[in-house]
C-alpha positions as CSV (number, residue, x, y, z in Angstrom):
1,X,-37.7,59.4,-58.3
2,X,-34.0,59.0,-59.8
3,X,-32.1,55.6,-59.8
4,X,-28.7,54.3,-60.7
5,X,-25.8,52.4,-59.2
6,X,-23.2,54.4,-57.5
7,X,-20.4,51.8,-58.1
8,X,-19.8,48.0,-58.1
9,X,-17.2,46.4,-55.5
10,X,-16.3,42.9,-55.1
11,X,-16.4,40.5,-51.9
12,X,-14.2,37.8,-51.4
13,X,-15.8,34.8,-48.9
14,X,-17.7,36.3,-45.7
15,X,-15.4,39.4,-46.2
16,X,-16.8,43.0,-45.0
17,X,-15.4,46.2,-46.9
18,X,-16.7,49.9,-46.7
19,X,-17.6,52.0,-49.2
20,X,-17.8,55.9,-49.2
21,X,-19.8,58.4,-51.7
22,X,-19.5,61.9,-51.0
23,X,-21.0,65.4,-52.1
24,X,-25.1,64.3,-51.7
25,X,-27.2,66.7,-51.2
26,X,-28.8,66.4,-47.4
27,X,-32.0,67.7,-48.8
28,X,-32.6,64.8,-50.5
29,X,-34.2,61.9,-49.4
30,X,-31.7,59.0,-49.8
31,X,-32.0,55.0,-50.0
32,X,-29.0,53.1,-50.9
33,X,-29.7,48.9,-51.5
34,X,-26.8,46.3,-52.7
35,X,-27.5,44.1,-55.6
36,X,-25.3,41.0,-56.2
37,X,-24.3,40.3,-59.4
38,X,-23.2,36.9,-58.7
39,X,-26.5,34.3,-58.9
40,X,-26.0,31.9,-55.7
41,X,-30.1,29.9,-55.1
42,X,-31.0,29.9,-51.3
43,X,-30.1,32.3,-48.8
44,X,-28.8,35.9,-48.6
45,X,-25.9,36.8,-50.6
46,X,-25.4,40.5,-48.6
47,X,-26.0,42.8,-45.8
48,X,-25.3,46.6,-45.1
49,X,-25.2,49.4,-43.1
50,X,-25.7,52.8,-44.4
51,X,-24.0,55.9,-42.1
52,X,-24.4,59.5,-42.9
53,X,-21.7,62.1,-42.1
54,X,-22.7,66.0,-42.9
55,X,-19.7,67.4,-44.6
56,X,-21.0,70.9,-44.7
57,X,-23.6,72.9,-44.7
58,X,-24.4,71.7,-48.7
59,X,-23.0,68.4,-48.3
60,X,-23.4,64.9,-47.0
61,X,-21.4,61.7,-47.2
62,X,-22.8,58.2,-46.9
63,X,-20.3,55.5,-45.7
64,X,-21.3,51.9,-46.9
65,X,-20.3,48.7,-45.3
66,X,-21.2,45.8,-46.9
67,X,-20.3,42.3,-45.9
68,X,-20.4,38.8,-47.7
69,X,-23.0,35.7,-46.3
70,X,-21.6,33.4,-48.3
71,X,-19.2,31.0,-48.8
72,X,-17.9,32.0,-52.5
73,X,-16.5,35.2,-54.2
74,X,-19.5,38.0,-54.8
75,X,-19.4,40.7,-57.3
76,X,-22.4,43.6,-56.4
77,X,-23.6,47.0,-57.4
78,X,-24.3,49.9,-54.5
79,X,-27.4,51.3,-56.0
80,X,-29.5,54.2,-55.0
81,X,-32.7,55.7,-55.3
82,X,-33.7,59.5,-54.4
83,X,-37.3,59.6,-53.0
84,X,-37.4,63.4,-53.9
């Protein structure tokens, strides 16, 4: 299994953004998870929704929208790990 963190972003108050990360191979068994970076005690701090597009036949994209629960600014990394 490989891991690392695709890229960070930054949510401002119950804000949703999308995210794109291109040029995957579709072979590969993907899961993508959000981390926050920013402590907050007591609920969820994020949600998401992963979407897959096949560029080509060697390709795939994954489009990655993310939204703020909270109430306060939230800093985050898209991380991923491939299963194979």
């Amino acid at each position: 299994m490989t891991t690392g963190t695709q890229f960070t972003g930054a949510l401002t108050p119950n804000q949703t953004r999308s995210w794109f990360t291109w040029g995957w191979n579709p072979a590969q068994h993907m899961i993508w998870y959000m981390m926050p970076l920013t402590p907050r005690n007591g609920a969820p701090e994020l949600e998401w929704t992963v979407n897959v597009e096949r560029s080509n036949a060697t390709q795939c994209t994954y489009w990655i929208s993310v939204k703020n629960l909270t109430n306060t600014n939230i800093d985050f990394e898209g991380r991923f790990a491939i299963m194979n």
